[in-house]
PDB file of N, CA, C and O in Angstrom:
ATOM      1  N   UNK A   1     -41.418  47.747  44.871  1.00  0.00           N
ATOM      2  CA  UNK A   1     -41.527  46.988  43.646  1.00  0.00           C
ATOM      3  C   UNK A   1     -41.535  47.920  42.433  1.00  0.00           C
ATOM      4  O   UNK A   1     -40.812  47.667  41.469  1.00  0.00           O
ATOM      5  N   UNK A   2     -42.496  49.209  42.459  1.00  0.00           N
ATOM      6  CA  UNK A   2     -42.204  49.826  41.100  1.00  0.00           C
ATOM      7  C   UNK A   2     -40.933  50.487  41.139  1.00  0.00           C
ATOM      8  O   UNK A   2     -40.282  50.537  40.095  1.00  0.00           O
ATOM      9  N   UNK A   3     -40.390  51.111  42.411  1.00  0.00           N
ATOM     10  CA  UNK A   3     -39.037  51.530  42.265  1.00  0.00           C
ATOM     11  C   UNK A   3     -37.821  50.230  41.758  1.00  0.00           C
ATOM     12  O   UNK A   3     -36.647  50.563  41.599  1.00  0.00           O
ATOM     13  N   UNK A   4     -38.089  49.343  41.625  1.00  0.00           N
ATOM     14  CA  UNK A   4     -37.383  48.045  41.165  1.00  0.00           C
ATOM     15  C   UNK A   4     -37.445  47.663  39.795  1.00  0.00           C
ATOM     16  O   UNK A   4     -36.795  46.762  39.264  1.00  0.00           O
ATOM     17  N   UNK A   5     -38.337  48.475  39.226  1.00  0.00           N
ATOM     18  CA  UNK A   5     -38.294  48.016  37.867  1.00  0.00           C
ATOM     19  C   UNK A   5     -37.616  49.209  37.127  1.00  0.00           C
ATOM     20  O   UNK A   5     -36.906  48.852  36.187  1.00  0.00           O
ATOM     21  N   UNK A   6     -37.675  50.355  37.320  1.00  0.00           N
ATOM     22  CA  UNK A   6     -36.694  51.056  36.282  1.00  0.00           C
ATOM     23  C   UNK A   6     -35.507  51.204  36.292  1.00  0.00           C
ATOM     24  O   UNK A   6     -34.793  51.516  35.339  1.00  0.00           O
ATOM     25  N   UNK A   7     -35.038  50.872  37.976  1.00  0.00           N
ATOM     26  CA  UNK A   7     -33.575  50.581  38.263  1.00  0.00           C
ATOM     27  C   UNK A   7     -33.423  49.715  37.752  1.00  0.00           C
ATOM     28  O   UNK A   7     -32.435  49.889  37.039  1.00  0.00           O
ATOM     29  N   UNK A   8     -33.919  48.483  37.596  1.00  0.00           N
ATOM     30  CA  UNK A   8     -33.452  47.388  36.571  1.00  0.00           C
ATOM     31  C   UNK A   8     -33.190  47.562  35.431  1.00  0.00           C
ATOM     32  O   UNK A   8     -32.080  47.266  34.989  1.00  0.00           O
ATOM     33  N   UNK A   9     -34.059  48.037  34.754  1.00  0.00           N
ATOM     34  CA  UNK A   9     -34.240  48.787  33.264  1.00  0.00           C
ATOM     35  C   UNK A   9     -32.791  49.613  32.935  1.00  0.00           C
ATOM     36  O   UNK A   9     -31.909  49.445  32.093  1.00  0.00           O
ATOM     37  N   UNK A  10     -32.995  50.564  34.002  1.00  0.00           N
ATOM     38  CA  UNK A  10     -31.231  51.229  33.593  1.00  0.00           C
ATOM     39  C   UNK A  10     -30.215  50.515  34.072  1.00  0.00           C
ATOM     40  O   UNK A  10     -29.215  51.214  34.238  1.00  0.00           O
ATOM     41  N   UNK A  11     -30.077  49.384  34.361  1.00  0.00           N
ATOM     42  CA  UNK A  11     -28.627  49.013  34.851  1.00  0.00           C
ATOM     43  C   UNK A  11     -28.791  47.872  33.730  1.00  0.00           C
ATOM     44  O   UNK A  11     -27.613  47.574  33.535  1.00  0.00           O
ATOM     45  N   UNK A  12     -29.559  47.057  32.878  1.00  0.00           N
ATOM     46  CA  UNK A  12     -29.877  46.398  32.208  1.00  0.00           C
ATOM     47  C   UNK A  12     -29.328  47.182  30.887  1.00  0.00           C
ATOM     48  O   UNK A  12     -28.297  46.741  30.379  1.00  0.00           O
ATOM     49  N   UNK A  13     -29.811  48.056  30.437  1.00  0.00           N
ATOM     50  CA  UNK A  13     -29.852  49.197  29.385  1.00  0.00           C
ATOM     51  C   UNK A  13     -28.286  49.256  29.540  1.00  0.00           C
ATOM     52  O   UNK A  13     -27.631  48.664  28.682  1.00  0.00           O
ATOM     53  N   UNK A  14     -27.639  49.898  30.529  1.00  0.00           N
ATOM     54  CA  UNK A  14     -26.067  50.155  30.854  1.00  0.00           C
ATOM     55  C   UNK A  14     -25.084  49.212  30.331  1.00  0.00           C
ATOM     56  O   UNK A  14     -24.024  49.251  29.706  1.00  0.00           O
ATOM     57  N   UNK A  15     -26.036  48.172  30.948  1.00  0.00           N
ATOM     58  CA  UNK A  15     -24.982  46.790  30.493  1.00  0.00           C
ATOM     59  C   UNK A  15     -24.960  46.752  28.987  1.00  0.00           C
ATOM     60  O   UNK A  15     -23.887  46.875  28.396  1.00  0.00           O
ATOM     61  N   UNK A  16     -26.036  46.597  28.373  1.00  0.00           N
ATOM     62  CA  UNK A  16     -26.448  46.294  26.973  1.00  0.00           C
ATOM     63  C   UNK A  16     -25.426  47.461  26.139  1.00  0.00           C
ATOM     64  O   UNK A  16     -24.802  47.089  25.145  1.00  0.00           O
ATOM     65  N   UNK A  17     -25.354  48.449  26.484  1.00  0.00           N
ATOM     66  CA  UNK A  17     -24.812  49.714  25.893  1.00  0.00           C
ATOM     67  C   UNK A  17     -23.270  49.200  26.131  1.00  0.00           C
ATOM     68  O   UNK A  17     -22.784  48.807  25.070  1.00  0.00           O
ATOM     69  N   UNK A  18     -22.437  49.109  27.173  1.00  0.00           N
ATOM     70  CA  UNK A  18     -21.192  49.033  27.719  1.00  0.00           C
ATOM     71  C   UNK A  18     -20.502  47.576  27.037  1.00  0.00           C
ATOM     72  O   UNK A  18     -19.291  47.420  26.877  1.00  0.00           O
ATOM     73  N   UNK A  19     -21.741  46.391  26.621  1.00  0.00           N
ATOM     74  CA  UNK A  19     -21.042  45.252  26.020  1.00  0.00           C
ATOM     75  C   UNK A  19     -21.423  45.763  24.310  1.00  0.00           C
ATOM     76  O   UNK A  19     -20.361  45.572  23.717  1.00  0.00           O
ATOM     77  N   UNK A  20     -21.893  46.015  23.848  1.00  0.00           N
ATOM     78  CA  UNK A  20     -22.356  46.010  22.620  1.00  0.00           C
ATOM     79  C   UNK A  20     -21.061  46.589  21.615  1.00  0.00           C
ATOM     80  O   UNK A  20     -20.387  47.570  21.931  1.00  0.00           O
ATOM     81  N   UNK A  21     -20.949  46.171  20.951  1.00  0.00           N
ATOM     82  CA  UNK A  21     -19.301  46.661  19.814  1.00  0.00           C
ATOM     83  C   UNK A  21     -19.478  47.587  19.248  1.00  0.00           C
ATOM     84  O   UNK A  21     -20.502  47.896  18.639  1.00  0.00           O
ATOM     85  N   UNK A  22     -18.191  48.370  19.395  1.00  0.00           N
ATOM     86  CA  UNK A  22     -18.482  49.933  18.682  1.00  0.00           C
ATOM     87  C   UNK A  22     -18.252  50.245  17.858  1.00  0.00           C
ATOM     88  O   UNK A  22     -17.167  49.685  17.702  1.00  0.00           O
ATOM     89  N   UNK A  23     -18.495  51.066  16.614  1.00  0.00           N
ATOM     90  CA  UNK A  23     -18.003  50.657  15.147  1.00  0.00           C
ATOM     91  C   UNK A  23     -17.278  52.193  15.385  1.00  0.00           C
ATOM     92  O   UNK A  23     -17.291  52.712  14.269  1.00  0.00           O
ATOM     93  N   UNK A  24     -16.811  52.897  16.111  1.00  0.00           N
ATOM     94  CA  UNK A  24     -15.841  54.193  16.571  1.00  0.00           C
ATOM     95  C   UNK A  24     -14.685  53.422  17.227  1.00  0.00           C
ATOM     96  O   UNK A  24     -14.723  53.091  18.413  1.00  0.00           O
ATOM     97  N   UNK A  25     -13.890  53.210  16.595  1.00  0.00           N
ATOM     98  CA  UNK A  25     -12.656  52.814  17.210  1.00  0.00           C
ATOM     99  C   UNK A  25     -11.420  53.616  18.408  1.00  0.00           C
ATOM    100  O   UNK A  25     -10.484  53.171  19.071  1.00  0.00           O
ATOM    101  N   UNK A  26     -12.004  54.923  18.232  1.00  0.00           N
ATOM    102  CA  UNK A  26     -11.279  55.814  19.215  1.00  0.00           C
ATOM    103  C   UNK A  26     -12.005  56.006  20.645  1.00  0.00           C
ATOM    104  O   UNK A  26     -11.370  56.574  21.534  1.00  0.00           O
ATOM    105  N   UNK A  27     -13.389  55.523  20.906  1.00  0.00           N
ATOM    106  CA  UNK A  27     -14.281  55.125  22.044  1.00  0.00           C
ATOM    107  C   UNK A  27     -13.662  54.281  22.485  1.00  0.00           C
ATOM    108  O   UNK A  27     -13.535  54.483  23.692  1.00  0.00           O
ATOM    109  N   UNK A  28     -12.793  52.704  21.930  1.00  0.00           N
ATOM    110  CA  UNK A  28     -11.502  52.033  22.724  1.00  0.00           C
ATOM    111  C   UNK A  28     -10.455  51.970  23.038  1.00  0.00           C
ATOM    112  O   UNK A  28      -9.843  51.005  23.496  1.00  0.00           O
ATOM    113  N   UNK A  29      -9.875  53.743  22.675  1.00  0.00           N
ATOM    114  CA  UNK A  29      -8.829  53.614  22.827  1.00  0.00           C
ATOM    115  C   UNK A  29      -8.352  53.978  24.251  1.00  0.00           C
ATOM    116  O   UNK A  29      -8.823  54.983  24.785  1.00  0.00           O
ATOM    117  N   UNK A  30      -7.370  53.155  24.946  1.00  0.00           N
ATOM    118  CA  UNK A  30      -6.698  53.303  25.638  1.00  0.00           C
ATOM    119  C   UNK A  30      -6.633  54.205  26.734  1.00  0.00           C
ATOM    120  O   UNK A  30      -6.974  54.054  27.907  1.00  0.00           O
ATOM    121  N   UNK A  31      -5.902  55.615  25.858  1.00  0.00           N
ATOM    122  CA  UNK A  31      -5.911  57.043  26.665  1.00  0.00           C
ATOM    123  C   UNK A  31      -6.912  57.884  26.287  1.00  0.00           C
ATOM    124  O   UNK A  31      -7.070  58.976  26.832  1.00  0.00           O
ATOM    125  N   UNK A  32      -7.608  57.479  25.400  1.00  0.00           N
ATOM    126  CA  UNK A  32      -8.427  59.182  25.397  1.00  0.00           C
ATOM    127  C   UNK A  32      -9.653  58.431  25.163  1.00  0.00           C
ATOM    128  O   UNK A  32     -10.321  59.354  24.698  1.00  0.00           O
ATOM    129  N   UNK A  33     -10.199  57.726  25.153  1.00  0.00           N
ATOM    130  CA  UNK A  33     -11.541  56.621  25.189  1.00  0.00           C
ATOM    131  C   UNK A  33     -12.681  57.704  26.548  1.00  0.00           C
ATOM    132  O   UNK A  33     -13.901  57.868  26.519  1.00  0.00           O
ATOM    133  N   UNK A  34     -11.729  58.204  27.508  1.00  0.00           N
ATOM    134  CA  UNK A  34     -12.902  58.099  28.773  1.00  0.00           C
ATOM    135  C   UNK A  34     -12.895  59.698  28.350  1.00  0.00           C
ATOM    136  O   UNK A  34     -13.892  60.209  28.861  1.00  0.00           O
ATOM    137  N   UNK A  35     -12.043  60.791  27.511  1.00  0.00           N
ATOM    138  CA  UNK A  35     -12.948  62.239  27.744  1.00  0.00           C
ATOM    139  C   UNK A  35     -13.596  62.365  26.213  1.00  0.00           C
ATOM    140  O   UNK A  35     -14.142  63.454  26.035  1.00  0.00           O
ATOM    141  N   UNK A  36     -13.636  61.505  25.134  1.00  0.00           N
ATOM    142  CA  UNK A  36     -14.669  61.015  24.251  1.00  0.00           C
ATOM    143  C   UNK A  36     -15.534  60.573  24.177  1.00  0.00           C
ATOM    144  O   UNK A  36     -16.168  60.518  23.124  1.00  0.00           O
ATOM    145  N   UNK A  37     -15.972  59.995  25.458  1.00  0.00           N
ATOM    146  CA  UNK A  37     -17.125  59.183  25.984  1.00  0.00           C
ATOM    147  C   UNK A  37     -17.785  60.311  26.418  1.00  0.00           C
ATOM    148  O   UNK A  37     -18.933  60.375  25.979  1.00  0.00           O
ATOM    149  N   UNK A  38     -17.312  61.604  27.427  1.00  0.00           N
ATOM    150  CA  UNK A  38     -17.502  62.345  28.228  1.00  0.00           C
ATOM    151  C   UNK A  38     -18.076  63.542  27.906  1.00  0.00           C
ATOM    152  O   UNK A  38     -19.133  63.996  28.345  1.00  0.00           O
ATOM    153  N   UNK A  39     -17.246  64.080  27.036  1.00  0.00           N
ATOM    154  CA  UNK A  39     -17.352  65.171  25.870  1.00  0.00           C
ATOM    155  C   UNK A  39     -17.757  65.322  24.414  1.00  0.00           C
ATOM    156  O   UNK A  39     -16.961  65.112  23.498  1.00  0.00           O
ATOM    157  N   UNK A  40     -19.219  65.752  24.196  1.00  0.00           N
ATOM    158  CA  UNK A  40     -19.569  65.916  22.979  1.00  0.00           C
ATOM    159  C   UNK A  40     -18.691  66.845  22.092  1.00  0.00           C
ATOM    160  O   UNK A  40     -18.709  66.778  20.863  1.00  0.00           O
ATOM    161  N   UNK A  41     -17.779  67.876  22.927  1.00  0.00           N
ATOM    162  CA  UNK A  41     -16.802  68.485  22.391  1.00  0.00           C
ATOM    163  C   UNK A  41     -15.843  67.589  21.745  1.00  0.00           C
ATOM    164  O   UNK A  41     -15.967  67.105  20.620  1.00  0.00           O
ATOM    165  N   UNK A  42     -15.082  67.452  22.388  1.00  0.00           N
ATOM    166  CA  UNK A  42     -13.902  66.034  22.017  1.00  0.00           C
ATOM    167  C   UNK A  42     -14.294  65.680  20.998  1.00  0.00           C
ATOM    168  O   UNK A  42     -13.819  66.032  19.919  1.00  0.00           O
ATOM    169  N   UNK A  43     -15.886  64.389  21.263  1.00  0.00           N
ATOM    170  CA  UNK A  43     -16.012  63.837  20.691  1.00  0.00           C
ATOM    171  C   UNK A  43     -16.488  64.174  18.730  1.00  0.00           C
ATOM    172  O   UNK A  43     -16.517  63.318  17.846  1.00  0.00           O
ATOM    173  N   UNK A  44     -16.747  65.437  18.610  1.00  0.00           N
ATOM    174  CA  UNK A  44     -16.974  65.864  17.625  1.00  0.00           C
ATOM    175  C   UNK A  44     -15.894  66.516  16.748  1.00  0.00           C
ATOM    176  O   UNK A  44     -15.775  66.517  15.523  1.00  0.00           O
ATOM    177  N   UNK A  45     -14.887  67.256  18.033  1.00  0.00           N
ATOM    178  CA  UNK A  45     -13.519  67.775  17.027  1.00  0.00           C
ATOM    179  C   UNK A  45     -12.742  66.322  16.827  1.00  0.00           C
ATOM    180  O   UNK A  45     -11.925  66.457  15.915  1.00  0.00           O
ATOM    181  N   UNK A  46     -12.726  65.335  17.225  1.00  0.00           N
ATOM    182  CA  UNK A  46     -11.955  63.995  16.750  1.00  0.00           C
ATOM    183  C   UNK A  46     -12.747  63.447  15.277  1.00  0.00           C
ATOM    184  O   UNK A  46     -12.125  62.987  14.319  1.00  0.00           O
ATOM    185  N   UNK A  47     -14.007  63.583  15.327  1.00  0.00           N
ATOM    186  CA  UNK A  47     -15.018  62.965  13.891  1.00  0.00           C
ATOM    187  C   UNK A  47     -14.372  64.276  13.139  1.00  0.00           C
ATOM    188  O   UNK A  47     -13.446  63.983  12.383  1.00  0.00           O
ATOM    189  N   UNK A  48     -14.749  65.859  13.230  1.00  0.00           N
ATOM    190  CA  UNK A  48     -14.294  66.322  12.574  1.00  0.00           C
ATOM    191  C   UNK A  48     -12.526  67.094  11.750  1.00  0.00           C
ATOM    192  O   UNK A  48     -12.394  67.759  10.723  1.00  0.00           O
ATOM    193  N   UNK A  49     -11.540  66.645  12.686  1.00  0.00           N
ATOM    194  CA  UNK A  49     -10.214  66.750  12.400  1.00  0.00           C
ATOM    195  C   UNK A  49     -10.061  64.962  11.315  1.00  0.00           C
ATOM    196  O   UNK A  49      -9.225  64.907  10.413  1.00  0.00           O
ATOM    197  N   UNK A  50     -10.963  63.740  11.627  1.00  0.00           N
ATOM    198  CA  UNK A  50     -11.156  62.674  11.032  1.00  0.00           C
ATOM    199  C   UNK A  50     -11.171  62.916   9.605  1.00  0.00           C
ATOM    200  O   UNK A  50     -10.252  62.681   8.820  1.00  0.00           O
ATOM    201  N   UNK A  51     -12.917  63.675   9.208  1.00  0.00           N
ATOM    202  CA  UNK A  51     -13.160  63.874   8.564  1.00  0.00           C
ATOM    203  C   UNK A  51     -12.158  64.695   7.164  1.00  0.00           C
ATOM    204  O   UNK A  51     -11.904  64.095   6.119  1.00  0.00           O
ATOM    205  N   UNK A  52     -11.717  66.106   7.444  1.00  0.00           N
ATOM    206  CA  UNK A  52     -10.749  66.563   6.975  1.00  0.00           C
ATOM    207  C   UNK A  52      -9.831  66.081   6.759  1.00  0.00           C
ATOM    208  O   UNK A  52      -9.469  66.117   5.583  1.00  0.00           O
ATOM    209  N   UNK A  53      -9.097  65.483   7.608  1.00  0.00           N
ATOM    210  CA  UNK A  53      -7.984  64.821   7.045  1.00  0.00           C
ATOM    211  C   UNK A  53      -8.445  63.466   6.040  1.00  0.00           C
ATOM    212  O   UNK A  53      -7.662  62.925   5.259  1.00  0.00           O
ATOM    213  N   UNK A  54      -9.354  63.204   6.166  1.00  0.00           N
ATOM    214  CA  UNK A  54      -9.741  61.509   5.053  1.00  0.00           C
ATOM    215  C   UNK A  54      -9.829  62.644   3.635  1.00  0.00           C
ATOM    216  O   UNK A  54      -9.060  62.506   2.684  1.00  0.00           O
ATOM    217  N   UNK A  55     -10.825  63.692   3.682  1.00  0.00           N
ATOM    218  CA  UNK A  55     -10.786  64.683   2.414  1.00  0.00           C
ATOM    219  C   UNK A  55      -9.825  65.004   1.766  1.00  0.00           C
ATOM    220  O   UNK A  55      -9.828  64.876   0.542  1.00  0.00           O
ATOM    221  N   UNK A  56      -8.663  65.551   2.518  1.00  0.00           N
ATOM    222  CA  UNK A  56      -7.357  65.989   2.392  1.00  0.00           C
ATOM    223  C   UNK A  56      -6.655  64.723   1.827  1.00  0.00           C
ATOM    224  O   UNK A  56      -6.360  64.769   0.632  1.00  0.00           O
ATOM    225  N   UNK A  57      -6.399  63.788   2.407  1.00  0.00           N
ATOM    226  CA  UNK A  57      -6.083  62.498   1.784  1.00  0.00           C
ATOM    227  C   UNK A  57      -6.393  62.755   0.457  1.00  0.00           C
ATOM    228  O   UNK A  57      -5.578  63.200  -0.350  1.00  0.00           O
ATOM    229  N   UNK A  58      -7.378  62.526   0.245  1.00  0.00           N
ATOM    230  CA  UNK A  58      -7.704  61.961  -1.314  1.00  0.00           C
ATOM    231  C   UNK A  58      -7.839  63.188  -2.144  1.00  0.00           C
ATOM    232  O   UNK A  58      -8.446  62.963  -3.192  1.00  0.00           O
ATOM    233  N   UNK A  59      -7.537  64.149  -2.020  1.00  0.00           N
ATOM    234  CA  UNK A  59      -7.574  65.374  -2.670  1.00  0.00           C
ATOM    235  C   UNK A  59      -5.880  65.031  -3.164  1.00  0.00           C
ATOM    236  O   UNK A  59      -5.528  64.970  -4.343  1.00  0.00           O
ATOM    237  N   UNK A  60      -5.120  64.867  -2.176  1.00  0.00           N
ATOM    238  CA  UNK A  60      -3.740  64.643  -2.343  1.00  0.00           C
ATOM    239  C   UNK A  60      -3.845  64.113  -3.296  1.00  0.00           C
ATOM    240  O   UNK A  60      -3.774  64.763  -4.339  1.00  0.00           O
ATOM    241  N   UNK A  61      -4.133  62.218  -3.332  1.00  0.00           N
ATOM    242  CA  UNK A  61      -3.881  61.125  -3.801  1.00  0.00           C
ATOM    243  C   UNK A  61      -4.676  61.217  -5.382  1.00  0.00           C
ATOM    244  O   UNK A  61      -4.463  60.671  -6.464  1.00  0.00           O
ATOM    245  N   UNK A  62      -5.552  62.072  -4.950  1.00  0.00           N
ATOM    246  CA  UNK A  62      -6.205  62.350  -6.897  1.00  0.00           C
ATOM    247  C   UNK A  62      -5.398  63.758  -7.556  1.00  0.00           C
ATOM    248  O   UNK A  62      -5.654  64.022  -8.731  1.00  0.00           O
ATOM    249  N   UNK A  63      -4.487  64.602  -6.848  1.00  0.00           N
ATOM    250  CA  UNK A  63      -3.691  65.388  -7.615  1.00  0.00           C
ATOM    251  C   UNK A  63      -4.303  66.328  -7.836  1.00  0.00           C
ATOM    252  O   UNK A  63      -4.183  66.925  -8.906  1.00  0.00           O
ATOM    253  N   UNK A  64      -5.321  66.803  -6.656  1.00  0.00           N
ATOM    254  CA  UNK A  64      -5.967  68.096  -6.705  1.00  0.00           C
ATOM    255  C   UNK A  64      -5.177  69.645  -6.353  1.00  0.00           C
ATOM    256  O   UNK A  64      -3.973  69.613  -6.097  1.00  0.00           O
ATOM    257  N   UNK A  65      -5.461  70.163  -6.353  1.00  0.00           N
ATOM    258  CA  UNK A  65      -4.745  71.580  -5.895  1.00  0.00           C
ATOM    259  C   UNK A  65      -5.311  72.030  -4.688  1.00  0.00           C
ATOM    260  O   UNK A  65      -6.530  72.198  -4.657  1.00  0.00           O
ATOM    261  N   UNK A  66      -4.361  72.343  -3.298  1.00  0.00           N
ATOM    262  CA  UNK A  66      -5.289  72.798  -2.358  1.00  0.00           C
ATOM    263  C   UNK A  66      -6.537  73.036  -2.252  1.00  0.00           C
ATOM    264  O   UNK A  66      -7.071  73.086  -3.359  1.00  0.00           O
ATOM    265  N   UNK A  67      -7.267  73.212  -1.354  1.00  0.00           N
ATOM    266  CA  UNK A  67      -8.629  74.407  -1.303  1.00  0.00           C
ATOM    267  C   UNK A  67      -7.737  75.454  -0.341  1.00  0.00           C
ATOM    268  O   UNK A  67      -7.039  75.083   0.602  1.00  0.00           O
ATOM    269  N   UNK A  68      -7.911  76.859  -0.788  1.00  0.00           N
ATOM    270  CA  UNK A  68      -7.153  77.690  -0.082  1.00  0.00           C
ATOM    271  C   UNK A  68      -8.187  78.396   0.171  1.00  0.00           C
ATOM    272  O   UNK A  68      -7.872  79.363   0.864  1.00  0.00           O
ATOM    273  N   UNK A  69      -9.566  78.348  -0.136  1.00  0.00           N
ATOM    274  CA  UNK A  69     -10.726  79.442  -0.480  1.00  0.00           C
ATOM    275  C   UNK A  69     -11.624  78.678   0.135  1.00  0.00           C
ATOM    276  O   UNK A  69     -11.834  77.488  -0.098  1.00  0.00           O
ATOM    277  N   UNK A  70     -12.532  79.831   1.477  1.00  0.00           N
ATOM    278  CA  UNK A  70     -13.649  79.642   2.206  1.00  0.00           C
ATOM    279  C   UNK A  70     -14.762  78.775   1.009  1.00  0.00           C
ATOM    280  O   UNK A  70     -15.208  77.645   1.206  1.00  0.00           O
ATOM    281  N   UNK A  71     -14.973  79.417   0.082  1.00  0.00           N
ATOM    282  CA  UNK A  71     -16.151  78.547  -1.094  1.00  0.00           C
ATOM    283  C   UNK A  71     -15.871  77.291  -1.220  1.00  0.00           C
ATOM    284  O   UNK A  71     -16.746  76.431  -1.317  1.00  0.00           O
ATOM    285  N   UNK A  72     -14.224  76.973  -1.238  1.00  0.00           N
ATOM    286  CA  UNK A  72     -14.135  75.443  -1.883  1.00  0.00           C
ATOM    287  C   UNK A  72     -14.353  74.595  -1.225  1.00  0.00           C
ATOM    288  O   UNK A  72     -14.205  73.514  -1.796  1.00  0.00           O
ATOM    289  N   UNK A  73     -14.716  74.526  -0.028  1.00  0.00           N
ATOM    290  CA  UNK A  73     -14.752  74.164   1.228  1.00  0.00           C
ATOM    291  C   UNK A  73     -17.120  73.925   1.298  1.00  0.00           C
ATOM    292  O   UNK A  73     -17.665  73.041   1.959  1.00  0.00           O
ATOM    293  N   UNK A  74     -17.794  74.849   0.548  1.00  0.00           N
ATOM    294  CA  UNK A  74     -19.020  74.729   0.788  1.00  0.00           C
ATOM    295  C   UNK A  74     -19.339  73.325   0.123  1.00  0.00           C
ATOM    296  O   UNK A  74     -20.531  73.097   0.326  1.00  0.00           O
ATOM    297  N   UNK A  75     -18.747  72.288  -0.593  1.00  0.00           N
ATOM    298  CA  UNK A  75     -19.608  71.078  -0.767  1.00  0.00           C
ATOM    299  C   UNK A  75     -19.446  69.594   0.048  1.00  0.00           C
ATOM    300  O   UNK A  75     -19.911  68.473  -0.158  1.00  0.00           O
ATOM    301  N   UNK A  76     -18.396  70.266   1.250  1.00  0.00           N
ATOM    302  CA  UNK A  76     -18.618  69.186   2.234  1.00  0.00           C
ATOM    303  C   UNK A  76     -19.834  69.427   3.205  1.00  0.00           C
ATOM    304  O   UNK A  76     -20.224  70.457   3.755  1.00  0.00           O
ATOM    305  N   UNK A  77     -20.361  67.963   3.237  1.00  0.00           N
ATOM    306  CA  UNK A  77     -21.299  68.308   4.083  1.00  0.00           C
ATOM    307  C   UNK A  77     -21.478  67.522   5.393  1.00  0.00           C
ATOM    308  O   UNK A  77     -21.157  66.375   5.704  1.00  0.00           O
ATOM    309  N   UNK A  78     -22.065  68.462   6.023  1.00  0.00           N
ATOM    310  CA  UNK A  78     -21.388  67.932   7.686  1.00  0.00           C
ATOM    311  C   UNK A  78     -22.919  67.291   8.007  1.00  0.00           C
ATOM    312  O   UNK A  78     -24.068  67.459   7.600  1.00  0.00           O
ATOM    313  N   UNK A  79     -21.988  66.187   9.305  1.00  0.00           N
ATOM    314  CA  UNK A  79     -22.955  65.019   9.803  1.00  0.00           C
ATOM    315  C   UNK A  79     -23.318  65.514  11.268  1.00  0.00           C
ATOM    316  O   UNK A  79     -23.279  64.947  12.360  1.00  0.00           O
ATOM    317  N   UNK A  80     -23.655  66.676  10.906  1.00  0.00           N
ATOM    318  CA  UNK A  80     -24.314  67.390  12.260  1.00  0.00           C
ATOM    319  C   UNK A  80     -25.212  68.228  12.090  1.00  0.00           C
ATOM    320  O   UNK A  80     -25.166  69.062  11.186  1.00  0.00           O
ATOM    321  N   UNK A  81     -26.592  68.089  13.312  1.00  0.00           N
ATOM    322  CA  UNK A  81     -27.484  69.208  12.677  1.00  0.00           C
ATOM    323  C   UNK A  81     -27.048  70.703  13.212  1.00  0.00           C
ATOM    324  O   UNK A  81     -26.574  70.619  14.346  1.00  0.00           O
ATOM    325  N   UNK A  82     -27.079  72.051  12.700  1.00  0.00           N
ATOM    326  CA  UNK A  82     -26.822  73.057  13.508  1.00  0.00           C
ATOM    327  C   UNK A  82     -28.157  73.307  14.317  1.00  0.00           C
ATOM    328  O   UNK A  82     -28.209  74.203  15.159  1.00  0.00           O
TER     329      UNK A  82
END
């Protein structure tokens, strides 16, 4: 009986996690969904190649001039702790 209740708990928990909607749209994708799930690697160079390129975007679209320089680059700030 107590071995019955935390196995419940995690297969309960599993479910809850596996139906619940993901606001990461590349966690559904298709082909690369299962080594993003897998890999905190992956999953962090995909947020961060994301990231850069959304910056880059709008640097474009406001008519900025490259950043070609390590400094210009210090006022993004990253959504990770080191």
């Amino acid at each position: 009986m107590y071995v019955l209740v935390p196995l419940l708990f995690l297969l309960l928990t599993n479910i809850a996690i596996a139906q619940a909607p993901s606001t990461e749209s590349h966690l559904c994708e298709a082909g690369s969904s299962a080594i993003f799930i897998r890999s905190a690697f992956a999953h962090g160079y995909r947020h961060g190649y994301e990231d850069g390129y959304h910056l880059g975007n709008i640097d474009i679209n406001m008519g900025r001039p490259p950043r070609t320089k390590l400094s210009q680059f210090r006022d993004i700030t990253p959504h990770y702790t080191p």
